[in-house]
MITI-413452 format. One line per 10 residues: number of its first residue (from 1); for each residue x, y, z of N, C-alpha, C. Coordinates in steps of 0.2 Angstrom, whole numbers, plus 5000, padded with zeros to 4 digits. Example, Ala and Ser with C-alpha at 12.3 -4.5 7.8 and 13.67 -1.06 7.14 Angstrom:
1> 5066/4972/5039/5062/4978/5039/5066/4984/5039 | 5064/4989/5035/5068/4995/5036/5064/5000/5039
***
This chain:
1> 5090/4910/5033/5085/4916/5032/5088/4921/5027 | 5084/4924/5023/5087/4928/5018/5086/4937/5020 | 5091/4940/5023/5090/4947/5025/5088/4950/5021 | 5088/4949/5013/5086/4954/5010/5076/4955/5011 | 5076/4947/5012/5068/4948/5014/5065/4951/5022 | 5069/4950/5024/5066/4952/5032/5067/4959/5032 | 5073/4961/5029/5072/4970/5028/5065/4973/5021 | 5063/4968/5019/5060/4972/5013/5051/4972/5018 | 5050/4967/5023/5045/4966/5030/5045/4970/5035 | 5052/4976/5034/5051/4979/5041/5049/4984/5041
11> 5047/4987/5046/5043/4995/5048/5051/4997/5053 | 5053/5000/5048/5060/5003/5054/5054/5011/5058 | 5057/5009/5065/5051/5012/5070/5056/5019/5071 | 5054/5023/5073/5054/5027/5079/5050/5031/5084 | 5048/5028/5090/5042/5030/5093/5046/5033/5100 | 5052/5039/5101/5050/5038/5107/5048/5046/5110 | 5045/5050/5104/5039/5055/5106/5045/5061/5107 | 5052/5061/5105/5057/5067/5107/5060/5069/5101 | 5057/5064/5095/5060/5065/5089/5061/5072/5086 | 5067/5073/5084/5067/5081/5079/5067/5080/5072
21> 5065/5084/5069/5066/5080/5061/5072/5080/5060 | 5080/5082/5060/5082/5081/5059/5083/5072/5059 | 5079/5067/5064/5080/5061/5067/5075/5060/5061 | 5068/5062/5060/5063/5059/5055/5067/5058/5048 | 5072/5063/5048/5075/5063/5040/5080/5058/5041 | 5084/5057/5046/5088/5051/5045/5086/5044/5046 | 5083/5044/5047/5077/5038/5049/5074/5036/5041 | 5071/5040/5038/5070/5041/5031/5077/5037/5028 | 5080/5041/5028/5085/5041/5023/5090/5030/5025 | 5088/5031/5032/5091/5024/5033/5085/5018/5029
31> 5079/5020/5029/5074/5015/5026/5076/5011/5018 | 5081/5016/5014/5084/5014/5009/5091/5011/5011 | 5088/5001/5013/5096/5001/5014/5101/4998/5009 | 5106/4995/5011/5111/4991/5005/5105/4985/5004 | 5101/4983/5009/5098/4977/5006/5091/4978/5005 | 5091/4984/5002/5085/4986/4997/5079/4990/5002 | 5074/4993/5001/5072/4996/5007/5066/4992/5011 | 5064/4995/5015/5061/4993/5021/5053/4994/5020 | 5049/4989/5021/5042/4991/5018/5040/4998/5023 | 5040/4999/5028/5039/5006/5030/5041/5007/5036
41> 5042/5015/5036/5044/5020/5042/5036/5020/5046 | 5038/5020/5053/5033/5019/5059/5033/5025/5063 | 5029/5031/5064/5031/5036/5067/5026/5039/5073 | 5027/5044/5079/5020/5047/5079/5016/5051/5072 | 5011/5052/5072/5006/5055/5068/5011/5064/5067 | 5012/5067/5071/5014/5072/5071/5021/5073/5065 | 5025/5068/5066/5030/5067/5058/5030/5063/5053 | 5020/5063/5054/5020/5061/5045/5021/5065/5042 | 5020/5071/5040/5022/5075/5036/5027/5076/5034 | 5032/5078/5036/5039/5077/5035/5043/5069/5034
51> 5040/5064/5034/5044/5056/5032/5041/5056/5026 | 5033/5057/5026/5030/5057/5018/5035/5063/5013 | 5038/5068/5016/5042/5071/5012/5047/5068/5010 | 5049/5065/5014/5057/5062/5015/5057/5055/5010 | 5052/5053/5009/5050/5047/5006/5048/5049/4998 | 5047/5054/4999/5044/5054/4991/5047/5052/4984 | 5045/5047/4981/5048/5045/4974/5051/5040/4977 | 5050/5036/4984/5053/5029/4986/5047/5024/4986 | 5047/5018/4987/5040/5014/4988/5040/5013/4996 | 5045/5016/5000/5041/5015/5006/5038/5018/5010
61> 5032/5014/5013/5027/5016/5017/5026/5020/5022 | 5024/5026/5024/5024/5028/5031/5018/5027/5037 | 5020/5023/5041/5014/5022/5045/5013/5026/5051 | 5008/5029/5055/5007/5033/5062/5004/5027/5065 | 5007/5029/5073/5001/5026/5077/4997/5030/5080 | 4993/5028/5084/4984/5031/5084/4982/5028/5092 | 4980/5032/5097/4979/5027/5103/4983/5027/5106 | 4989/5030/5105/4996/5025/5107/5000/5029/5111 | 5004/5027/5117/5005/5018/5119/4999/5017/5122 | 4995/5022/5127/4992/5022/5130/4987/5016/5131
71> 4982/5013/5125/4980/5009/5123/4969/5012/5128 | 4970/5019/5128/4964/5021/5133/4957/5019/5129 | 4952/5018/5131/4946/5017/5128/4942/5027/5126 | 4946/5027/5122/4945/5035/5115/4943/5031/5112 | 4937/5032/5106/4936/5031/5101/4937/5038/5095 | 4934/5044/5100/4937/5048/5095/4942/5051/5096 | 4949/5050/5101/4955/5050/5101/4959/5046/5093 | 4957/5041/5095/4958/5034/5087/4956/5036/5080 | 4950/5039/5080/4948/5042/5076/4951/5048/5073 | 4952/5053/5078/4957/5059/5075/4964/5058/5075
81> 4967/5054/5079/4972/5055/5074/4973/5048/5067 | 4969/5043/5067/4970/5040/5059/4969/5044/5056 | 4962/5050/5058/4960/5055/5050/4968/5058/5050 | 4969/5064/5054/4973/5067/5055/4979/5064/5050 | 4982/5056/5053/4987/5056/5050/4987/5053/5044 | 4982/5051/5042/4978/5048/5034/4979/5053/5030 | 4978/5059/5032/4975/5065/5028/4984/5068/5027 | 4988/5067/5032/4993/5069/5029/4999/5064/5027 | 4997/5060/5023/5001/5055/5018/5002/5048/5021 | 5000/5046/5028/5001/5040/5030/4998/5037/5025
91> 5002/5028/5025/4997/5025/5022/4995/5020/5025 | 4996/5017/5032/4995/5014/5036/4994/5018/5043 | 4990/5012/5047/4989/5014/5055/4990/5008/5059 | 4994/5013/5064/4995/5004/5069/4991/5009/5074 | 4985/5004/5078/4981/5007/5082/4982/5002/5089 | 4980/5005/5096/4980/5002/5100/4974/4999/5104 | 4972/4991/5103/4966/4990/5105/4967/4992/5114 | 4960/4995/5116/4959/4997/5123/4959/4988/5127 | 4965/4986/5127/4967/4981/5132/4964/4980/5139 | 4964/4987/5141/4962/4985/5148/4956/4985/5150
101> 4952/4987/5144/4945/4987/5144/4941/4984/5142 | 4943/4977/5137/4944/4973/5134/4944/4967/5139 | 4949/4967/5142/4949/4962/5149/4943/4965/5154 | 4942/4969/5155/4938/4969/5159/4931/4966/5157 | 4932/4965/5151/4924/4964/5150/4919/4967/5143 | 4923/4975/5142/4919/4979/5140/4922/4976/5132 | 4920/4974/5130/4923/4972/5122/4922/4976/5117 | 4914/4977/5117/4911/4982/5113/4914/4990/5110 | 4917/4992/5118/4919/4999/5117/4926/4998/5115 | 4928/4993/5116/4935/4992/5115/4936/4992/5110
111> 4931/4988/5105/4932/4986/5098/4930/4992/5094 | 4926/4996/5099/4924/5003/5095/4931/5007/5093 | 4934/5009/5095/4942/5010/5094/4944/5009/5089 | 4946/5001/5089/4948/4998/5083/4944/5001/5077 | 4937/5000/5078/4932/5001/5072/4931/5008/5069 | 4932/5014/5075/4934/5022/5073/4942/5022/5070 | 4945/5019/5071/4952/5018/5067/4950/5016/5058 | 4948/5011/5060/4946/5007/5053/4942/5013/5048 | 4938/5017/5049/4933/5020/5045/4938/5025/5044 | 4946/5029/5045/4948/5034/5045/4955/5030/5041
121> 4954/5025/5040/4962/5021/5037/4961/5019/5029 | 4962/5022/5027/4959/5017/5019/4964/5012/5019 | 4973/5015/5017/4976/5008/5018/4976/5002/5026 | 4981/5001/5027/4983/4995/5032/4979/4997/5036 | 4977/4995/5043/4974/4995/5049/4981/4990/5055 | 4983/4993/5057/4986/4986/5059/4983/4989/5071 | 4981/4982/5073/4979/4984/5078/4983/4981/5083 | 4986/4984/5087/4991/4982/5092/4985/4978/5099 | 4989/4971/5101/4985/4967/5106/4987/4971/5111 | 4994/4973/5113/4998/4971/5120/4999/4965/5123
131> 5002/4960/5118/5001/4953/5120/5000/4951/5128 | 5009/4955/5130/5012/4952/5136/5007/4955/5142 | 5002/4957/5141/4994/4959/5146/4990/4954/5145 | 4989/4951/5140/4984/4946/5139/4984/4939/5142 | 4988/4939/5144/4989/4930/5146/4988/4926/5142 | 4983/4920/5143/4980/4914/5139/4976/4916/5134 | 4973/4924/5133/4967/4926/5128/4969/4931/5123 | 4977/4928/5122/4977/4932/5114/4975/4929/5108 | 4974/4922/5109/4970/4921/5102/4963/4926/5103 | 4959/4924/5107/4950/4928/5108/4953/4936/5105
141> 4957/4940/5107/4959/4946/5106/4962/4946/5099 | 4964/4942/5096/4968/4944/5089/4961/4940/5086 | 4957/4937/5086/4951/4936/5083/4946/4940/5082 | 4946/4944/5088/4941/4950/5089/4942/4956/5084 | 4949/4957/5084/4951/4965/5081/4951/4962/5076 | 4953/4955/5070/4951/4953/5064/4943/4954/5061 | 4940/4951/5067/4934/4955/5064/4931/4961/5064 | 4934/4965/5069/4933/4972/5068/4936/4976/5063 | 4941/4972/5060/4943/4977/5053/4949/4977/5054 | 4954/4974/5058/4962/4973/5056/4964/4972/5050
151> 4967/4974/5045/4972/4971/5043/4977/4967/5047 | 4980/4967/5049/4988/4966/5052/4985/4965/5061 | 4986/4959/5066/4986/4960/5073/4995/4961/5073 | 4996/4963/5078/5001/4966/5080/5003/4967/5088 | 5008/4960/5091/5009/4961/5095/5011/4966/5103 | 5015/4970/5101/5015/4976/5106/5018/4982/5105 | 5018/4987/5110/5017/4994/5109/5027/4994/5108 | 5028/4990/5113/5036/4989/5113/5037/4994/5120 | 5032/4995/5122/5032/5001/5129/5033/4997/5135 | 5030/4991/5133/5027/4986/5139/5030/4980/5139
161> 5031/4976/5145/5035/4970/5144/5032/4963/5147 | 5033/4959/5143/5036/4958/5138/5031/4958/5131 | 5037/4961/5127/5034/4962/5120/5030/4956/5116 | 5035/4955/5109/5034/4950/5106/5037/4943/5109 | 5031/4935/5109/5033/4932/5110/5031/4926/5104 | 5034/4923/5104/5033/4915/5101/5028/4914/5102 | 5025/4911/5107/5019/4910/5109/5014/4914/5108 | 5012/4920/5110/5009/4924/5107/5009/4925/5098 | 5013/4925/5096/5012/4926/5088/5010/4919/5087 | 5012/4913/5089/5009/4908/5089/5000/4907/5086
171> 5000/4910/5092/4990/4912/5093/4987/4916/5087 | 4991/4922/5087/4989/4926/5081/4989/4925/5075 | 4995/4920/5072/4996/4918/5066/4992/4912/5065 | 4986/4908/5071/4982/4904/5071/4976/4908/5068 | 4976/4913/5072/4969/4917/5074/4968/4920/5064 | 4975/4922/5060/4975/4923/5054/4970/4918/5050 | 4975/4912/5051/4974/4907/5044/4967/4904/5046 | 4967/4907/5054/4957/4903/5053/4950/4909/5050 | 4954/4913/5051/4951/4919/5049/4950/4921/5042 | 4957/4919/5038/4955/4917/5029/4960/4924/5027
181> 4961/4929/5030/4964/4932/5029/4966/4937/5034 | 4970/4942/5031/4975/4947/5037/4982/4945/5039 | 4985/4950/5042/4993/4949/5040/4995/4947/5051 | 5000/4948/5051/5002/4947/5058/5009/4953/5057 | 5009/4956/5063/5016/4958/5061/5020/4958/5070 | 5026/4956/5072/5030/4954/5077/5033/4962/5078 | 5033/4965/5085/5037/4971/5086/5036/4970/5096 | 5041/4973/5097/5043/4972/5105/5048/4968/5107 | 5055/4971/5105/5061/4966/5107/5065/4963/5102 | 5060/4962/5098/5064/4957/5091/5068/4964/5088
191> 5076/4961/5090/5082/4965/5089/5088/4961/5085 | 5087/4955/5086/5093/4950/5082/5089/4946/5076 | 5095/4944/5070/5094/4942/5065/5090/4935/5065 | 5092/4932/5073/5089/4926/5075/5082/4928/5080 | 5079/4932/5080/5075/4934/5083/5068/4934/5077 | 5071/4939/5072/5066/4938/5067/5065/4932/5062 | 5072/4929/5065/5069/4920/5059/5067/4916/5063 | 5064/4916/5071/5058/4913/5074/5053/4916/5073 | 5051/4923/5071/5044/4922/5068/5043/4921/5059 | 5047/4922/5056/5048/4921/5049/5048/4913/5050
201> 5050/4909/5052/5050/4901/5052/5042/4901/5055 | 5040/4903/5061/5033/4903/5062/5028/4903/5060 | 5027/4907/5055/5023/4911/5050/5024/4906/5044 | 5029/4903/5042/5030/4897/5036/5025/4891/5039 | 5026/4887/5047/5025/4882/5049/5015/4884/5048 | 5015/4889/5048/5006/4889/5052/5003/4891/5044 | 5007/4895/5041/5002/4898/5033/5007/4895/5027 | 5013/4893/5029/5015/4891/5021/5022/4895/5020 | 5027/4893/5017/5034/4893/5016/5032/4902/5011 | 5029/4903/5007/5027/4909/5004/5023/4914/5005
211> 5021/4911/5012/5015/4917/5014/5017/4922/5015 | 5023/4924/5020/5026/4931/5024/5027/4935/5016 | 5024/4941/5017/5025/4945/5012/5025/4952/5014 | 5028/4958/5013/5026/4966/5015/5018/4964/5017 | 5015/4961/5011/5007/4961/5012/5005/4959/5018 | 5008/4952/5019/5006/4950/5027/5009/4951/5033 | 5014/4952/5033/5021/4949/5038/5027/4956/5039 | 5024/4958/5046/5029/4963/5048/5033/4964/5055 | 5037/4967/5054/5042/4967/5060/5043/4972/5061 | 5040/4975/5066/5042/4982/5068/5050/4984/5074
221> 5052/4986/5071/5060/4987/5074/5065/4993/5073 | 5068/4996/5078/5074/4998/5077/5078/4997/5077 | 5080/4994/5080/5088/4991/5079/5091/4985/5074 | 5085/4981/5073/5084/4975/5070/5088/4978/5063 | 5088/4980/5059/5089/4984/5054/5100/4983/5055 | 5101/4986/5061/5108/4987/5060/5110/4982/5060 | 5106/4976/5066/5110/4968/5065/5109/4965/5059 | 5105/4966/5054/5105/4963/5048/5109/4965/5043 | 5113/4971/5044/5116/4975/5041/5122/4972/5044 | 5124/4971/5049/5130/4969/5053/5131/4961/5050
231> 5129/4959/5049/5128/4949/5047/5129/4950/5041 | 5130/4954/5034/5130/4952/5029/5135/4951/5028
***
């Protein structure tokens, strides 16, 4: 596996709502590493502004989450904060499909969510399943949000357990290549170098040795970062 590519794939995260900017600015500053920078910073909406500072004149991306972790059926929660964090330099959004609402049956309102995110995102859309909720119907769930407007389906919040799974990315990176387009991105637990090159091997197996790209193929991580750094 080539680190300089799984780091150029990853969203270095910091989500856990205590952040100080002095933590947004180092977080920044790590995204430029020795193996080149990291396709984007992951934040609440409230430190866009300040990473988008921190970032300025770099080509990495700053993404907010939206719905999140909570994953509640708001449409206009989802709504305001992608404008919200749209509006202040984000160029991505990872939003939380309403899972439990979703299960229950109510698809429609669920999907409404995703679809008030979407109208408020120009770039990425990226929509979080909460795989390890889902059981046997992550495909159905990662096929729904691609047609609601996903770019990216996107395993889990990393609140919940369990995160990312093999299997699970399995279904999603199915639900992609049947869908003709859209990205997949692994986040919840993937913390070792060997962690990320079972979904980088899996993503080759199902779309192709060249597919994974920033454009498609993301890996949402904090820690993952210092073990690739540690390995070289």
């Amino acid at each position: 596996m080539n680190p300089e590519r799984v780091v150029s794939m990853l969203d270095l995260t910091t989500l856990t709502g205590e952040e100080t900017d002095e933590d947004i600015a180092a977080l920044c500053a790590k995204a430029m590493t020795p193996l080149g920078p990291v396709a984007a910073v992951c934040v609440y909406g409230r430190y866009v502004p300040r990473a988008v500072a921190e970032l300025d004149g770099t080509q990495v991306l700053v993404a907010a989450v939206a719905n999140f972790p909570e994953g509640d059926l708001d449409p206009e929660r989802a709504r305001r904060e992608a404008a919200g964090a749209t509006e202040d330099g984000a160029a991505e959004v990872d939003v939380v499909l309403p899972w439990r609402a979703w299960l229950d049956g109510n698809k429609a309102d669920a999907l409404a969510v995703v679809e008030a995110a979407r109208a408020q995102t120009p770039g990425a859309l990226k929509v979080i399943l909460e795989t390890g909720e889902l059981g046997d119907r992550v495909r159905e769930a990662a096929d729904d949000a691609l047609q609601a407007g996903a770019d990216f389906v996107k395993t889990s919040t990393g609140k919940r357990s369990p995160g990312a799974t093999p299997e699970a990315a399995r279904a999603m990176l199915e639900a992609v290549r049947d869908h003709g387009s859209g990205g997949f991105k692994a986040s919840g637990g993937v913390r070792t170098a060997e962690d990320a090159a079972t979904y980088v091997d899996l993503a080759a197996e199902i779309l192709g040795d060249e597919w994974a790209t920033p454009q498609t193929f993301r890996i949402g991580a904090s820690s993952l970062l210092d073990a690739l750094l540690a390995d070289r």
